[in-house]
C-alpha positions in Angstrom: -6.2 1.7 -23.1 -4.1 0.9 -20.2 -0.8 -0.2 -20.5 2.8 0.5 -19.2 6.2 1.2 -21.0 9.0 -1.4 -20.5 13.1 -0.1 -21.1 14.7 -3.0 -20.3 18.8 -3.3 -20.4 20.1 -6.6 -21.9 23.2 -8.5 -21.7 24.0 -9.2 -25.4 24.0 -13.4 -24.7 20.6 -12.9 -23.6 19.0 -10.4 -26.2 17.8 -13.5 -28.5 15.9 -15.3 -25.9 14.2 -11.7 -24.6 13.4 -10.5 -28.1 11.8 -14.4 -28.5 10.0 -13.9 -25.8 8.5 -10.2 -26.4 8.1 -11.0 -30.0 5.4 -14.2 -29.0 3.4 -12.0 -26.3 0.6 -10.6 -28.6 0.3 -7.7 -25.7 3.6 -6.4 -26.6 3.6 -3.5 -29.1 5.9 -1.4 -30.4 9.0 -3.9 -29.8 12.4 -1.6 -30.0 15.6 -3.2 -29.9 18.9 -1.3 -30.0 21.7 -2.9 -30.4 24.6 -2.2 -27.9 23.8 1.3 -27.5 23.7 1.3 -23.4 26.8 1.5 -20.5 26.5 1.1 -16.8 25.6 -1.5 -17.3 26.6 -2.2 -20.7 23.9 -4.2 -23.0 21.8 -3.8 -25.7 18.6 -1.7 -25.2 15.0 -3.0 -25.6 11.4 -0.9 -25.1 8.0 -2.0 -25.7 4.6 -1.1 -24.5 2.6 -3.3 -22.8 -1.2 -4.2 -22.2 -1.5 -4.2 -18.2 -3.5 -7.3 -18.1 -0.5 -9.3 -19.5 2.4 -7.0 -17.8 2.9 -9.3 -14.6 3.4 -12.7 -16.5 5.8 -10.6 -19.1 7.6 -9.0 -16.3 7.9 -12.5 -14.6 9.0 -14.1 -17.9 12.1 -11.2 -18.2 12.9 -11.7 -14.8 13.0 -15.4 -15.0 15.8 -14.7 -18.0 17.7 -12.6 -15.5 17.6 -9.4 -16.8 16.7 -8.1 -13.4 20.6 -9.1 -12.0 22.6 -8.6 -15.0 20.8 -5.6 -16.4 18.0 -3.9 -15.8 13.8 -3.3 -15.8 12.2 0.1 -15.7 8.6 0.8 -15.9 6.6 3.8 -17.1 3.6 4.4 -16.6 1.1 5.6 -20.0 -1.2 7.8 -19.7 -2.8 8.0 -22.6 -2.5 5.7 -25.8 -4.1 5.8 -29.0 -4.0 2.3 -30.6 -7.0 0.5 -32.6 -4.7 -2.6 -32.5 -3.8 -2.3 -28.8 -7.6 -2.1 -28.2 -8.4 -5.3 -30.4 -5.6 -6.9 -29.0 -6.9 -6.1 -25.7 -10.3 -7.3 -26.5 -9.2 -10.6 -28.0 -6.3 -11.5 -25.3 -7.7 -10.7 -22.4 -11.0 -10.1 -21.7 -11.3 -9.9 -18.1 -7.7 -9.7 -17.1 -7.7 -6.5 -19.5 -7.4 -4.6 -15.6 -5.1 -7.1 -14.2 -3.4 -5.7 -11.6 0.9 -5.5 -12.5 2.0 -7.0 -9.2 5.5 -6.1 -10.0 4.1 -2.2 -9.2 1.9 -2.9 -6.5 4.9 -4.6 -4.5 7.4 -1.9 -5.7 4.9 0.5 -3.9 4.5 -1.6 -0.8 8.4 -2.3 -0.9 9.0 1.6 -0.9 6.8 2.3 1.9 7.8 -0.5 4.0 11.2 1.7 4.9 10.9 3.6 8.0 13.4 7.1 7.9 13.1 8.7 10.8 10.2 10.9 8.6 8.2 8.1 9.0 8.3 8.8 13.1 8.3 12.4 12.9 5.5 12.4 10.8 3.7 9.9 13.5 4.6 12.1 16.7 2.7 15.4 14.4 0.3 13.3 13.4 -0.4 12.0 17.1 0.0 15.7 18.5 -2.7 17.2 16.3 -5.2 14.2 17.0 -4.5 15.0 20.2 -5.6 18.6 20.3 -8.6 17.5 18.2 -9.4 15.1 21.3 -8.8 17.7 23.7 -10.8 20.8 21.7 -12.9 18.0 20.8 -13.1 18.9 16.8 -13.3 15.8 14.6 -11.4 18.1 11.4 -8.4 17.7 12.8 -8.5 14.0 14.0 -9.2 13.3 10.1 -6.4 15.7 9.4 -4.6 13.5 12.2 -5.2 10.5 10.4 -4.5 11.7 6.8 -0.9 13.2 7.9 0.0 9.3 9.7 2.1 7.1 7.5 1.1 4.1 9.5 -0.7 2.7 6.8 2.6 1.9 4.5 3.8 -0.2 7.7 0.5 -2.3 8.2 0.5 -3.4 3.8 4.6 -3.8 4.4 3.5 -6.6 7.2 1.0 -8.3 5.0 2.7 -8.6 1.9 6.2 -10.1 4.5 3.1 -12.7 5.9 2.1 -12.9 1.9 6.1 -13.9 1.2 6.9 -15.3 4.5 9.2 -12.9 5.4 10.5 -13.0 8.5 12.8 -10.1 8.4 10.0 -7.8 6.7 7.6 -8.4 8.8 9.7 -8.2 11.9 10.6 -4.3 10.1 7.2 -3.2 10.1 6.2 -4.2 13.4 8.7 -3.2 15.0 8.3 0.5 13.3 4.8 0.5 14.1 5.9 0.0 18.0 8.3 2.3 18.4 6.4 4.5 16.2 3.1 4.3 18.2 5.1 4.7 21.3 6.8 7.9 20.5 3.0 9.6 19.6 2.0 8.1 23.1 4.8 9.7 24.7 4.4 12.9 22.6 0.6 13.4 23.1 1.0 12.7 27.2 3.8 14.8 27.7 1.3 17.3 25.3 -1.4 17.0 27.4 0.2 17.0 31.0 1.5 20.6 29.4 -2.0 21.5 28.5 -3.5 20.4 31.9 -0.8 21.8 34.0 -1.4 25.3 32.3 -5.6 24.9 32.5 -6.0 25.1 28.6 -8.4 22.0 28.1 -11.8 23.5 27.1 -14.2 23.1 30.0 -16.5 21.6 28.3 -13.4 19.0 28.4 -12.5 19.2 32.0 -16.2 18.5 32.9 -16.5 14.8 31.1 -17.9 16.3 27.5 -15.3 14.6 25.7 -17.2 12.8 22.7 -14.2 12.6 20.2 -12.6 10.5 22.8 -15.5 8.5 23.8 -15.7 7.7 19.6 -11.9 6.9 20.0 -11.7 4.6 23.0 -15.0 2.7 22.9 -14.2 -0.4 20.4 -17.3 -2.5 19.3 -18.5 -3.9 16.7 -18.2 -1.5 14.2 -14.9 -0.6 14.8 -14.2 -4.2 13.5 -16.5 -3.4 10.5 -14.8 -0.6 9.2 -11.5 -2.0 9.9 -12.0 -5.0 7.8 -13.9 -2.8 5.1 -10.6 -0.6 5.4 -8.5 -3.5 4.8 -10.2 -5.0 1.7 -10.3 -1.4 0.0 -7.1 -0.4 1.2 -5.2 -3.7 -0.5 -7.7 -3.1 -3.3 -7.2 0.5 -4.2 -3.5 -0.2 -4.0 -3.5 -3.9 -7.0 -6.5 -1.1 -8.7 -3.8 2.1 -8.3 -6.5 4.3 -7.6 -4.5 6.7 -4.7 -8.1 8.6 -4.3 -9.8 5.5 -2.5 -6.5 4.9 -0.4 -6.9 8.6 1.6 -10.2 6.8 2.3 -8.9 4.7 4.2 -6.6 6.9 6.1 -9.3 8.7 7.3 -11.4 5.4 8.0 -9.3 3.4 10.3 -8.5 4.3 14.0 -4.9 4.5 14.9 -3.2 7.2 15.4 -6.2 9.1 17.1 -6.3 6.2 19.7 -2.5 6.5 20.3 -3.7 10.1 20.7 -6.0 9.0 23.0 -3.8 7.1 25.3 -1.3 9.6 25.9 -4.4 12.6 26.5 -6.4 9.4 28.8 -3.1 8.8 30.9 -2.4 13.1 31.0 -5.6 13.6 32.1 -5.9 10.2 34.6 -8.6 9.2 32.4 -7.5 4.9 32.8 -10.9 3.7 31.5 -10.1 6.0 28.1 -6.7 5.0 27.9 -7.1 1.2 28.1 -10.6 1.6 25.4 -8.1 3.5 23.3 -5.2 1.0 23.7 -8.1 -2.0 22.6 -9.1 0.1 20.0 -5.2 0.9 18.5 -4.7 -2.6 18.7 -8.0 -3.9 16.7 -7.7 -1.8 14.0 -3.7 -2.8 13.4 -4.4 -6.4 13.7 -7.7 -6.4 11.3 -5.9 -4.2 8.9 -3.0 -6.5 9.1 -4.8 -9.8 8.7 -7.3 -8.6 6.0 -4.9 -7.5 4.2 -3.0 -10.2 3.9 -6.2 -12.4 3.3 -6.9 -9.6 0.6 -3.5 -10.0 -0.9 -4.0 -13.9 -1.2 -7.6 -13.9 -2.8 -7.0 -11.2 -5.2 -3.6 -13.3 -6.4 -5.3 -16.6 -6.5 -8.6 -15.0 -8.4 -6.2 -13.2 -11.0 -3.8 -16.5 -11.3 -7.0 -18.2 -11.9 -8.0 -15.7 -14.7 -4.1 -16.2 -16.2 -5.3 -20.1 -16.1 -7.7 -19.8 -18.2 -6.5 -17.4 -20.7 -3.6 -19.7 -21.7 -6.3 -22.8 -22.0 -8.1 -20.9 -24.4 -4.8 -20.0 -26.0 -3.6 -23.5 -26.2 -7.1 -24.1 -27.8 -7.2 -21.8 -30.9 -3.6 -23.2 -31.8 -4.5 -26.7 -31.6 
C-alpha cells in the first residue's frame, strides 16, 4: 500500500482547523496529535499516514492553513504498510488516483536539483573529459559512463517546472548553469584533446577518419529528435512515478554531454563539420528535453486534476 508519513508542527490557534481537516480526509490514518510537546518552533505536534493518491490535495489543504510559514511539514516516505483498512480505504477513495503522483515530492526533487554548487560543474567538466576519451579511443562504455556521471539532467527538469510556474528567475538559473556549464566541458575536452594531439596519442584508426562514436555524436537527424522527446516523456514520468531506475535511462539516452565532448575533440582536432553537427546536436536534445518536459509536466497535472475532479463528484454524490 503506498503511502507517506506526515509530522507536521502546528501553531496552537491553528491545531483545531488542522485536526478538522485530517480528521474529514478518509485517506488519513493513524491521526496523532500531541499537544504542545514541540520548540523551535514551538507548537503542538501532529503525524498521520497518508494514502499517496490523496497526499497532494492534503498537503495543499495544510499549506493553505499556513502551517508551512508558521510551523512546519515533513514527509517520510513508507515502505512497507500493513493495513486491511488502508487497502479498502484505498480501494473505495481512489481508484485510479490510488498512484497519484505527490507533487509536493516531485517539485521538492526538482527544487533540490535545480541548485548548481560548483559540483554541479566539476562533475560536467569529468563528465565531458571521459566522453571525450571515449570519442577519441572510440569506445561507446565510456560515453554512457559519460553520460551517467553528467548532472545536466537536474538543470533541463529545473527549466521546465520555472516554464511550468512562470518563473523567470528559475528558469533564467538553469539556463544559465547549463551555459556556463556546457562551456567549461567544451573548453575542458579542447584543451584535452589539443594535449592528446600535440603528444600523437589519438588511436590511428582515429587520426585516419575511423571515428564512428563521433560520427553517432555530431550527425543529428531524425531520431535524435525521437529519442529526445521519448527521453523527455519518461524522464518527467519516472520522476511524478519515483521510479530512480527509469531516470538512469534516460541519462544514458539523451545526447549532451558527449556532443559538448564532441565540440571541444572536433575543434582540437580541426574537425569544423563535427564540431558544428555536435553543436546542432547539444542544442536539439536540450531544447526537446526542455520543451517536452514542460508539455509532460502540464498533461500529467491536468490528467491527475482531472481524476481529483471526479473523485470529489462522486463524493458529493454518496453524501447527497
Amino acid at each position: 500500500m503506498d503511502m507517506i508519513h506526515v509530522r507536521a508542527v502546528c501553531p496552537p490557534d491553528l491545531t483545531e482547523r488542522t485536526m478538522a481537516l485530517l480528521s474529514a480526509e478518509r485517506c488519513v490514518l493513524n491521526l496523532l496529535l500531541q499537544p504542545g510537546s514541540v520548540r523551535n518552533p514551538d507548537g503542538d505536534a501532529i503525524e498521520c499516514d497518508v494514502l499517496t493518491g490523496a497526499a497532494s490535495e492534503v498537503l495543499r489543504g495544510l499549506r493553505d492553513l499556513g502551517l508551512e510559514r508558521r510551523g512546519s511539514i515533513i514527509l517520510d516516505p513508507v515502505d512497507t504498510a500493513f493495513s486491511e483498512r488502508a487497502a479498502r480505504t484505498g480501494a473505495e477513495e481512489l481508484g485510479a488516483r490510488l498512484h497519484a503522483p505527490v507533487w509536493e515530492q516531485v517539485e521538492a526533487w526538482i527544487r533540490a536539483e535545480g541548485r548548481y554548487p560548483p559540483s554541479f560543474y566539476l562533475f560536467l567538466v569529468i563528465a565531458g573529459v571521459i566522453a571525450a576519451v571515449g570519442i577519441i579511443t572510440n569506445s561507446q562504455i565510456l560515453i554512457v559512463a559519460a553520460m551517467v556521471v553528467g548532472p545536466e539532467y537536474g538543470a533541463i527538469t529545473s527549466v521546465a517546472l520555472g516554464i511550468d510556474h512562470r518563473s523567470g528567475e528559475r528558469i533564467q538559473r538553469g539556463l544559465t548553469a547549463l551555459l556556463v556549464g556546457f562551456l567549461m566541458a567544451v573548453v575542458a575536452t579542447f584543451l584535452f584533446g589539443l594535449l592528446v594531439r600535440v603528444f600523437g596519442l589519438q588511436s590511428k584508426a582515429f587520426e585516419l577518419g575511423l571515428r564512428p562514436v563521433s560520427h553517432l555524436i555530431d550527425t543529428p537527424n531524425f531520431f535524435s529528435a525521437v529519442v529526445a522527446v521519448l527521453a523527455g516523456i519518461v524522464g518527467i514520468v519516472s520522476l511524478t512515478e519515483a521510479k530512480k531506475a527509469a531516470l538512469i535511462g534516460v541519462f544514458i539516452s539523451v545526447t549532451t554531454i558527449p556532443a559538448a565532448a564532441d565540440i571541444g575533440v572536433s575543434a582540437a582536432f580541426g574537425s569544423w563539420d563535427e564540431a558544428w553537427g555536435s553543436l546542432l546536436q547539444l542544442l536539439l536534445n536540450i531544447v526537446v528535453l526542455i520543451a517536452v518536459g514542460t508539455g509532460t509536466l502540464k498533461c500529467q497535472r491536468a490528467i491527475w486534476r482531472r481524476v481529483s475532479v471526479r473523485r470529489r463528484e462522486r463524493a458529493v454524490h454518496r453524501s447527497a
